[in-house]
C-alpha positions as CSV (number, residue, x, y, z in Angstrom):
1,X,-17.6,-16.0,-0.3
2,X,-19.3,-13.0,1.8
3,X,-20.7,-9.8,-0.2
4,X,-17.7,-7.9,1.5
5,X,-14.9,-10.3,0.1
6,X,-16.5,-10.4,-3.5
7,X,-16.6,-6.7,-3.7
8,X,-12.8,-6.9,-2.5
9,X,-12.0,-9.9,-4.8
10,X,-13.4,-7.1,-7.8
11,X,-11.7,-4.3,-6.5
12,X,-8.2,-6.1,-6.3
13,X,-9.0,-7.6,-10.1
14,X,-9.9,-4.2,-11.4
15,X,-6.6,-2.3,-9.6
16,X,-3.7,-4.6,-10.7
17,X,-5.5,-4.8,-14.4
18,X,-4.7,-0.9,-14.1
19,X,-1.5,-0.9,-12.7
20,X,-0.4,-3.9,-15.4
21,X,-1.6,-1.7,-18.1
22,X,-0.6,1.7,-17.1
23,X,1.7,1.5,-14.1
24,X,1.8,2.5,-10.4
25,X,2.7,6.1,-10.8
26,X,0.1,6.6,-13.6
27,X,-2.9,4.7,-11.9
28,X,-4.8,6.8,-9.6
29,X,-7.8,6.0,-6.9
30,X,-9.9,7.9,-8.6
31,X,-9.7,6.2,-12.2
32,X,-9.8,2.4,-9.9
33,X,-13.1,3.9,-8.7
34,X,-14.4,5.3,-11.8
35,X,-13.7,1.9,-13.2
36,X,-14.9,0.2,-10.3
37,X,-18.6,2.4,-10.7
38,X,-18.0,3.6,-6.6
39,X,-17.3,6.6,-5.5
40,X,-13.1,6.9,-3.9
41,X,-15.1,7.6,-0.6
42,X,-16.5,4.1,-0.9
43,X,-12.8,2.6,-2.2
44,X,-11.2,3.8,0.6
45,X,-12.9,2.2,3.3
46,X,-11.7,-1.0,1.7
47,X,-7.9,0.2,1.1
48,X,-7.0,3.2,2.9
49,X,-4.5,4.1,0.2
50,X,-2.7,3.2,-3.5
51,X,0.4,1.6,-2.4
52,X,-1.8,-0.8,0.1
53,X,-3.8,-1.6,-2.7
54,X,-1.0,-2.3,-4.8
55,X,0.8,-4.5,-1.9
56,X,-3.1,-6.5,-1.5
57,X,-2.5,-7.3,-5.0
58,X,0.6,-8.7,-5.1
59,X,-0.5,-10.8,-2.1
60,X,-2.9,-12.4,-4.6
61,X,-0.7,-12.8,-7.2
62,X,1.8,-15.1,-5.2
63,X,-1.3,-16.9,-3.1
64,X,-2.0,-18.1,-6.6
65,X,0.9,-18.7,-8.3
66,X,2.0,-20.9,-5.3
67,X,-1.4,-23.0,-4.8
68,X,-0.5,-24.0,-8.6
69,X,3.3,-24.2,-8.5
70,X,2.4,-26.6,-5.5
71,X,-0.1,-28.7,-6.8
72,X,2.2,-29.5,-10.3
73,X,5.2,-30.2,-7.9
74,X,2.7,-32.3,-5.6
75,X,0.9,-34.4,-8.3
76,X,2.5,-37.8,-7.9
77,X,1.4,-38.8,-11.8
78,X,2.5,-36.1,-13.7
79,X,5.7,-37.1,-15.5
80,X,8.4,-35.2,-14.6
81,X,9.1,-33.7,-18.0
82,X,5.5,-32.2,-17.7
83,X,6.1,-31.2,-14.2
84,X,9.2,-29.1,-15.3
85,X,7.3,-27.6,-17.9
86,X,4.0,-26.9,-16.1
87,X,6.2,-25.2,-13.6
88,X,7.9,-22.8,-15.9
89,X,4.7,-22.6,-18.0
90,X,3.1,-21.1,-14.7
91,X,5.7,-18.7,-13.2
92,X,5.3,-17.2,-17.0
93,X,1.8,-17.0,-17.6
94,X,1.8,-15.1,-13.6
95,X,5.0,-13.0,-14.0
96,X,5.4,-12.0,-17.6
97,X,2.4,-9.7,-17.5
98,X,4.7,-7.4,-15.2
99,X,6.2,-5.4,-17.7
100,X,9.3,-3.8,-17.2
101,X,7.5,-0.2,-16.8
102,X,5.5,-2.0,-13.9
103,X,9.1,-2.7,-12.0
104,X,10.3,0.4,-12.7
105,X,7.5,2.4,-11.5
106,X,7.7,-0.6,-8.0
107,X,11.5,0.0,-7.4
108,X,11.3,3.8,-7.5
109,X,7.4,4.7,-5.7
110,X,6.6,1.3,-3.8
111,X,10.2,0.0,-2.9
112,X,8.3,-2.2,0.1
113,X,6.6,-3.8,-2.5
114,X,9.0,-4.4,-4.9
115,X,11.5,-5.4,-2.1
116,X,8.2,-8.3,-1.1
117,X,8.0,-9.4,-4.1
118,X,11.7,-10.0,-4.9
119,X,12.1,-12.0,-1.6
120,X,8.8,-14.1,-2.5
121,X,10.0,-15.1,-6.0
122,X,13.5,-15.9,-4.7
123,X,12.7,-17.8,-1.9
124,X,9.5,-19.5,-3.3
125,X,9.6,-19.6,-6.9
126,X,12.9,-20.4,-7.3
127,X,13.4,-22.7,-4.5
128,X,10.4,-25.1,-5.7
129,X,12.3,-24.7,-8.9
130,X,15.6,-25.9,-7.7
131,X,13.9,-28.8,-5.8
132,X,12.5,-29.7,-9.0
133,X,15.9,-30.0,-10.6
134,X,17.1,-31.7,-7.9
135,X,14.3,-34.7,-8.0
136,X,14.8,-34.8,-11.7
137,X,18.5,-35.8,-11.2
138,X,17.4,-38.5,-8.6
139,X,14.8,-39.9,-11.4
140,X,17.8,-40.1,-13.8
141,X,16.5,-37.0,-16.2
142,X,18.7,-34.4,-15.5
143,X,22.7,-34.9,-16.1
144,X,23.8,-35.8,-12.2
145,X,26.8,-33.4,-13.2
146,X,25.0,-30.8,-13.8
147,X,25.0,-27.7,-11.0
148,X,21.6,-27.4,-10.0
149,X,22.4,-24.0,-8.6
150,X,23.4,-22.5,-11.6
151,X,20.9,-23.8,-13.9
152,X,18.2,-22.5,-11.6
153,X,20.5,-18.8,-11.6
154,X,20.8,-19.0,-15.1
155,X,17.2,-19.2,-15.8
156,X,16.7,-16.1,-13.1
157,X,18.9,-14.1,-14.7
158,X,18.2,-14.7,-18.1
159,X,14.6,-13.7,-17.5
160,X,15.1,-10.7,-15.1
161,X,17.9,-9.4,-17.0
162,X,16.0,-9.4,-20.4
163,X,12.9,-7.5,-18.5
164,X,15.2,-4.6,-17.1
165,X,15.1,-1.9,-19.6
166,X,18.2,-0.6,-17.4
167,X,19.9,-3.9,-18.5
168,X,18.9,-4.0,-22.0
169,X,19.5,-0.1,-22.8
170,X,23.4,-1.3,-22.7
171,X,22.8,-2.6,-26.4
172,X,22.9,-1.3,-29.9
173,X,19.9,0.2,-30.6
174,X,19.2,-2.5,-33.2
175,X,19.3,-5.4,-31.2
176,X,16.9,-4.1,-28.5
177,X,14.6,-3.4,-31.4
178,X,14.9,-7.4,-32.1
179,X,14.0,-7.5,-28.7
180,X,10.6,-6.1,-28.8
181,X,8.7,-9.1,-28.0
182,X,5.9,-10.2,-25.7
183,X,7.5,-10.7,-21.8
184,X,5.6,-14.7,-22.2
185,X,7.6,-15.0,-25.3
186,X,11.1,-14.1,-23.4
187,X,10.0,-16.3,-20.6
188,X,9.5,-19.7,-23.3
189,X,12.3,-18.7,-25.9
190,X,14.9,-18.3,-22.5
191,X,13.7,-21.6,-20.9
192,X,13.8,-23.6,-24.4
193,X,17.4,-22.5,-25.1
194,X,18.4,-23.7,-21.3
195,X,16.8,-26.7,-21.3
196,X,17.0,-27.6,-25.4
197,X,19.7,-25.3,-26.1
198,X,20.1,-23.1,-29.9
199,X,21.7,-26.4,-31.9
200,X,19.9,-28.7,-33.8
201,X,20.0,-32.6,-33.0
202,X,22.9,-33.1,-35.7
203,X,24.6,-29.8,-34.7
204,X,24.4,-31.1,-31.1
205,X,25.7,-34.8,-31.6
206,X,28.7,-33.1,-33.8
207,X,29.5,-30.8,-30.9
208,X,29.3,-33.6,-28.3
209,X,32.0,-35.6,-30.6
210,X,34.2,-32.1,-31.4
């Protein structure tokens, strides 16, 4: 790696640390260069503006996310139970850190971006995931009944739905208290119900027979 992509490597880290931790609106070039120890002068001949840095960011964040969602899906020993897991583990531990303020503050100042990044996790993220579905009803895992479509929508909805504070503000004030919980804790608890669902094993074999 050249001097020039390190120092932009460190610059991208340092920006979307700030932008996780106190939005878009709030973050400012000056604070990413204070942090940074260079002068804005200096930041901007690397990013000629916020929203361009925020976009560069996001570009890493999906380069990553689907070099590993790949390599689970492409790794022809990993059981498929693992797979499915590995792949839910890792859109979580990449997307839960966006907090709902972050997607707030992306659908009302950077609409581009936000627009970008729905259209990447819908078409990429979601799509490996229904091909994932798909192969583990062809290895005799999965119910072959089963609507591969709307467990993958389930799953989406679920998660992005329980991030919206525009979604969640329709509820009694008490129950969005209950809600207060890390985002990586809503993605596990959401894919654990889908996939294991809320009954025990004698509950479950009762309900099968009702």
């Amino acid at each position: 790696m050249t001097k020039k992509s390190q120092k932009e490597s460190k610059i991208l880290d340092v920006a979307y640390q700030l932008f996780l931790e106190k939005g878009y609106r709030q973050t400012t070039m000056d604070e990413i260069a204070q942090v940074l120890g260079m002068s804005k002068k200096t930041l901007y001949k690397y990013y000629p503006g916020k929203i361009e840095l925020l976009s560069a960011t996001f570009e890493v964040l999906k380069t990553k996310l689907t070099a590993k969602v790949e390599g689970i899906l492409d790794n022809k020993y990993l059981p498929f139970p693992l797979k499915l897991k590995s792949t839910l583990t890792v859109m979580a531990s990449h997307l839960a850190p966006i907090n709902p303020e972050l997607f707030e503050d992306l659908r009302e100042y950077a609409p581009e971006v936000w627009e970008d990044l729905q259209s990447y996790i819908n078409e990429s993220a979601y799509i490996r995931f229904q091909q994932l579905i798909t192969q583990g009803v062809s290895l005799g895992l999965i119910n072959p009944s089963t609507n591969i479509n709307l467990v993958v929508m389930m799953y989406a909805a679920a998660v992005q739905s329980l991030l919206d504070p525009r979604f969640t503000g329709q509820f009694p004030e008490e129950m969005q208290k209950g809600l207060k919980i890390p985002a990586s804790d809503i993605y596990d608890q959401v894919t654990t119900i889908i996939y294991n669902g809320i009954l025990t094993d004698e509950a479950r074999e009762e309900f099968a027979n009702a």
